[in-house]
C-alpha positions as CSV (number, residue, x, y, z in Angstrom):
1,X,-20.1,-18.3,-5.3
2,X,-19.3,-21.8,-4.8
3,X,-16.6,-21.5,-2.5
4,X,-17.7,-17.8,0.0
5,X,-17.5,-20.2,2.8
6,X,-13.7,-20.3,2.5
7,X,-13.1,-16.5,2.2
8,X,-14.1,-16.7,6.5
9,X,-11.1,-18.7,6.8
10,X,-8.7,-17.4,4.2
11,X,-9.3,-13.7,5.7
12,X,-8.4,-15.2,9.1
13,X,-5.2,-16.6,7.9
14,X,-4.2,-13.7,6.2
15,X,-4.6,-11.6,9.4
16,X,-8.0,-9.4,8.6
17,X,-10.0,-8.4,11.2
18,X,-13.1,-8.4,8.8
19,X,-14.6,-9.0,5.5
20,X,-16.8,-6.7,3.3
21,X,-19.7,-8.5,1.6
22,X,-20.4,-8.3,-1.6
23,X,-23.9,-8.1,-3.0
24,X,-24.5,-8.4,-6.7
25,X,-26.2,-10.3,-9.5
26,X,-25.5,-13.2,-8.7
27,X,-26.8,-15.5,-6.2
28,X,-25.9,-14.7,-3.0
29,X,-26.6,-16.5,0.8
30,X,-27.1,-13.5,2.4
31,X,-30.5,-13.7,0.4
32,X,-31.6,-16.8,2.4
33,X,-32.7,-17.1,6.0
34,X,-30.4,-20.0,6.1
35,X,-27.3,-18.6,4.2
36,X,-27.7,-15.8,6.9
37,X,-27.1,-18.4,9.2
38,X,-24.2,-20.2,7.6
39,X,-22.7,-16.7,7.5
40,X,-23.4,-16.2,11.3
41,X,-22.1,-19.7,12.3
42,X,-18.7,-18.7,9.7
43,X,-18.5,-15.3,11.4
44,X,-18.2,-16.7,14.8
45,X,-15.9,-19.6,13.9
46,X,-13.5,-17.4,12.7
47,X,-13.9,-14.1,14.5
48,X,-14.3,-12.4,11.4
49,X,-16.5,-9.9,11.1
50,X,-18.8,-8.4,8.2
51,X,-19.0,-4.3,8.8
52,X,-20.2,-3.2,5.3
53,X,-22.0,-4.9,2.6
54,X,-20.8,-3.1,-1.0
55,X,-24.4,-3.4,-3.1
56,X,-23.2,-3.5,-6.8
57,X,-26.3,-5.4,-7.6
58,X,-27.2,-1.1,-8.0
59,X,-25.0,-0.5,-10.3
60,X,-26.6,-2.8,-12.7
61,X,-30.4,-2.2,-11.5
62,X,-30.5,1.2,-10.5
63,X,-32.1,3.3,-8.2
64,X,-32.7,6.6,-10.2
65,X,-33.2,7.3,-13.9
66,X,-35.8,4.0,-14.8
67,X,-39.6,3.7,-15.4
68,X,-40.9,3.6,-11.1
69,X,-41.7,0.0,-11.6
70,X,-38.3,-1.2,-12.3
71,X,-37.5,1.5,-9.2
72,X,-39.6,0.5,-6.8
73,X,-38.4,-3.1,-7.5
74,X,-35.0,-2.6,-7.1
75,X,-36.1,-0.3,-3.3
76,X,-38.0,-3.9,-2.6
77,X,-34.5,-5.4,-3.0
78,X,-32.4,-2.8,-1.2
79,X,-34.9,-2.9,1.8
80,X,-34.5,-6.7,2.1
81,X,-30.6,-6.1,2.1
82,X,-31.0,-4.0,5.3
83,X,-33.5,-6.3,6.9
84,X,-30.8,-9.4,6.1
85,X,-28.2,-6.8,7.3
86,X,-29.9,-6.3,10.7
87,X,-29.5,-10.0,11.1
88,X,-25.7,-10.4,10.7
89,X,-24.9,-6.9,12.6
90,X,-23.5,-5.1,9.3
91,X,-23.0,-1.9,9.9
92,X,-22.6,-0.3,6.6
93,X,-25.0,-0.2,3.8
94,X,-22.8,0.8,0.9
95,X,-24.3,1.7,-2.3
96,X,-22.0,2.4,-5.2
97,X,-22.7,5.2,-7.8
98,X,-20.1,5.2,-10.1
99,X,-19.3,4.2,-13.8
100,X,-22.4,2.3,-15.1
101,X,-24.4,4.3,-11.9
102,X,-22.9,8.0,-12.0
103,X,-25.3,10.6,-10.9
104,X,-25.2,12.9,-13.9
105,X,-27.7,15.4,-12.7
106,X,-29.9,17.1,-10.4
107,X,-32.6,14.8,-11.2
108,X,-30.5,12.1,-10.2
109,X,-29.4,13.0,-7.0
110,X,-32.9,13.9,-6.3
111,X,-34.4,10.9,-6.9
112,X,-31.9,9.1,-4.8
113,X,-32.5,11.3,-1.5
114,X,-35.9,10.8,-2.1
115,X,-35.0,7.1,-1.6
116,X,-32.4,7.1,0.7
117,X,-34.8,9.1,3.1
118,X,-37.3,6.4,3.2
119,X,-34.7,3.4,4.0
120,X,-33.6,5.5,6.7
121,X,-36.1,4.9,8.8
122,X,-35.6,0.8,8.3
123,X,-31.8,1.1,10.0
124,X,-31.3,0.0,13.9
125,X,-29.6,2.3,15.4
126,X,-26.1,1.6,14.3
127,X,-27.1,1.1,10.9
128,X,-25.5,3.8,8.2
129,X,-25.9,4.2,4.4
130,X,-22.5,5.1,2.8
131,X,-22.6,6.3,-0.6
132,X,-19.9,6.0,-3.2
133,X,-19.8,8.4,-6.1
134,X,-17.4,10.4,-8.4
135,X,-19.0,13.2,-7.7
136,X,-15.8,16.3,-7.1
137,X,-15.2,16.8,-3.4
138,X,-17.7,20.2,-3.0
139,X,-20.4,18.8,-4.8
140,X,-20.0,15.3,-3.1
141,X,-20.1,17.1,0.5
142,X,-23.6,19.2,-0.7
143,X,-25.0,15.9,-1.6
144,X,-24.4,14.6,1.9
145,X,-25.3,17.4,3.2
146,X,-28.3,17.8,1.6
147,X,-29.9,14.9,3.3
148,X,-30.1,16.6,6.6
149,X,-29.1,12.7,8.7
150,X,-25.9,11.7,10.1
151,X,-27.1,8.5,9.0
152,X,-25.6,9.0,5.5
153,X,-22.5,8.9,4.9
154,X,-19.3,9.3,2.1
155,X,-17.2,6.1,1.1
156,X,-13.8,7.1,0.6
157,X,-12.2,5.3,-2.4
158,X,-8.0,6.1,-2.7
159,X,-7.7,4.3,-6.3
160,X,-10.9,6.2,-7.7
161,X,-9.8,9.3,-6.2
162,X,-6.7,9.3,-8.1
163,X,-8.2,7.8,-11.6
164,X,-10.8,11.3,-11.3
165,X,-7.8,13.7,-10.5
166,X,-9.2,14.6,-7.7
167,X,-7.2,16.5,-5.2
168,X,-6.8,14.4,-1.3
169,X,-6.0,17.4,0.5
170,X,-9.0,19.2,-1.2
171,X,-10.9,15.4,-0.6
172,X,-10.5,15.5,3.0
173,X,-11.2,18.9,3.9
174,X,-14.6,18.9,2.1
175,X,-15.9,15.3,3.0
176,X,-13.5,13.9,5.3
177,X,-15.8,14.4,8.4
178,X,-18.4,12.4,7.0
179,X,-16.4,9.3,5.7
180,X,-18.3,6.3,6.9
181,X,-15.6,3.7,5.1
182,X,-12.3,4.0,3.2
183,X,-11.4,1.5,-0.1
184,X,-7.9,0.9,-0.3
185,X,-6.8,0.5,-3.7
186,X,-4.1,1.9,-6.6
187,X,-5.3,2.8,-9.8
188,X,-3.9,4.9,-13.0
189,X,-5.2,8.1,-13.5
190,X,-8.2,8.1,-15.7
191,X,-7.0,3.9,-16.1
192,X,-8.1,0.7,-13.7
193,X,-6.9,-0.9,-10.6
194,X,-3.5,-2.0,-10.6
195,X,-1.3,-3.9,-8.0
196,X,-0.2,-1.7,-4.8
197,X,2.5,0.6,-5.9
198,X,2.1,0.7,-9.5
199,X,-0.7,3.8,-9.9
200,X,-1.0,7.2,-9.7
201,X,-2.2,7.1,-5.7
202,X,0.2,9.2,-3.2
203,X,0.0,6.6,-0.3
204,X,1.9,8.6,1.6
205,X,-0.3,12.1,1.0
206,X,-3.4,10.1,1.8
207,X,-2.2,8.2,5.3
208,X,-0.7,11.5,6.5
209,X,-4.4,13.1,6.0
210,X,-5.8,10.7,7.9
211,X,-3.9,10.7,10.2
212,X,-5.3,13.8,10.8
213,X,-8.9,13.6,11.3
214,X,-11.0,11.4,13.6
215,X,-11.4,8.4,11.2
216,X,-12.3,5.2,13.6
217,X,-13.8,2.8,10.9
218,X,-12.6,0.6,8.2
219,X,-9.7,0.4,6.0
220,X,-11.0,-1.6,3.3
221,X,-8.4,-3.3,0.7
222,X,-9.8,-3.7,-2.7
223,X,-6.0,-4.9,-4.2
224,X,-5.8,-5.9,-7.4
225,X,-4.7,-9.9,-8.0
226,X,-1.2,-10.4,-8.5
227,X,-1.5,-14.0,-8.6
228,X,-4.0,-15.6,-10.8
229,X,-2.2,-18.9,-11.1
230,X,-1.0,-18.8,-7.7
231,X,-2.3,-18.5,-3.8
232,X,-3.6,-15.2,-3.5
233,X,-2.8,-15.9,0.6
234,X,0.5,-14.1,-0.3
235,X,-1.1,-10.9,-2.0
236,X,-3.5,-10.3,0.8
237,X,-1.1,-10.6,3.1
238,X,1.4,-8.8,1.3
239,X,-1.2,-5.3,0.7
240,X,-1.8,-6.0,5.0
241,X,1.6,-5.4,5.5
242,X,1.8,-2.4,3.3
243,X,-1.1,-0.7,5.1
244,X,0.0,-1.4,8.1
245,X,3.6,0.2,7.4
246,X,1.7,3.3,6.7
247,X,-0.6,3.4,9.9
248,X,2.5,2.3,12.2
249,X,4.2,5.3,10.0
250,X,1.6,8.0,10.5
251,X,0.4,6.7,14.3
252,X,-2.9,6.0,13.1
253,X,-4.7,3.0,14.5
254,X,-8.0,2.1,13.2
């Protein structure tokens, strides 16, 4: 937390184009009227930009599944995300529901378009929600489906995709026309995030699909650190190059 005002600067040397924010338990500037302005003055300094804002503070203080004070708490929070989001022209309103946050049942997911459907009215007009789950690709695709907006839309994650089992071909056909973002990341299948390279994702299987379909946002690297002890400069830059190699490979420019 200490030192986010570096990350502007890092990012630029390392060649990104743009940054996703993180929003969690901890505190956080975009909270304040006048970290949102650090954030703007950053952004323009060093042509960065800041397209999605991942909220794992959800993960933690659900949306679903808790007593409707605690819910209607955590909606107070999620709406002053997407006002403080209007405010640095983020895009994306990413809401993780995975591990700790899995929708396990019908309940679940209904509580959560019941939710969704009231932010949606709060978004400018090139606002989105994108939703992360581990849901399989058929039920995943009815859950967007079912909330009747192109407003909401599926986050694409390689390394969980590959941790699940779940089949890319199968992935893309069912929900790649509603991919609002893409993580890029290797993990082990049913294990965690590991270095580029050393997991269970077919790289190549996954930039020839995209290739593919009419994908024009974000490639988002979530790499795992190689480098504790070390400048991570050269792993970022490093997992850049890699992507790259693949886009250059499969003509895709995004």
């Amino acid at each position: 937390f200490k030192e986010w005002k570096k990350e502007f600067e890092s990012a630029k040397n390392c060649g990104f184009s743009s940054i996703e924010w993180i929003f969690d338990l901890k505190p956080n500037p975009i909270s304040t009227e006048q970290g949102i302005k650090e954030m703007n003055l950053l952004k323009k300094e060093s042509n960065i930009m800041i397209n999605s804002i991942c909220c794992d503070y959800f993960m933690e203080k659900k949306l679903f599944g808790k007593n409707i004070l605690e819910i209607e708490k955590n909606i107070n929070v999620l709406k002053k995300i997407v006002e403080a989001s209007k405010k640095l022209s983020i895009k994306n309103i990413e809401i993780p529901f995975v591990d700790s946050s899995s929708l396990k049942n019908k309940e679940d997911k209904k509580q959560i378009i019941e939710i969704i459907k009231k932010i949606i009215p709060l978004l400018n007009k090139e606002m989105k929600i994108v939703l992360e789950t581990d849901l399989p690709p058929k039920e995943f695709r009815k859950f967007i489906e079912s909330f009747e907006n192109d407003k909401v839309k599926a986050n694409y994650d390689t390394g969980n995709s590959a941790a699940l089992g779940y089949n890319i071909k199968e992935e893309f056909r069912e929900i790649g026309k509603y991919f609002g973002n893409i993580h890029i990341k290797d993990r082990k299948f049913q294990g965690n995030t590991v270095p580029f390279g050393y997991g269970d994702v077919d790289f190549e299987l996954f930039f020839n699909e995209l290739a593919k379909i009419d994908y024009n946002g974000e490639l988002i690297i979530q790499g795992a650190r190689q480098d504790f002890k070390e400048n991570h400069i050269k792993t970022c830059k490093n997992y850049l190059k890699i992507v790259k190699q693949y886009l250059d490979k499969y003509n895709k420019i995004v």
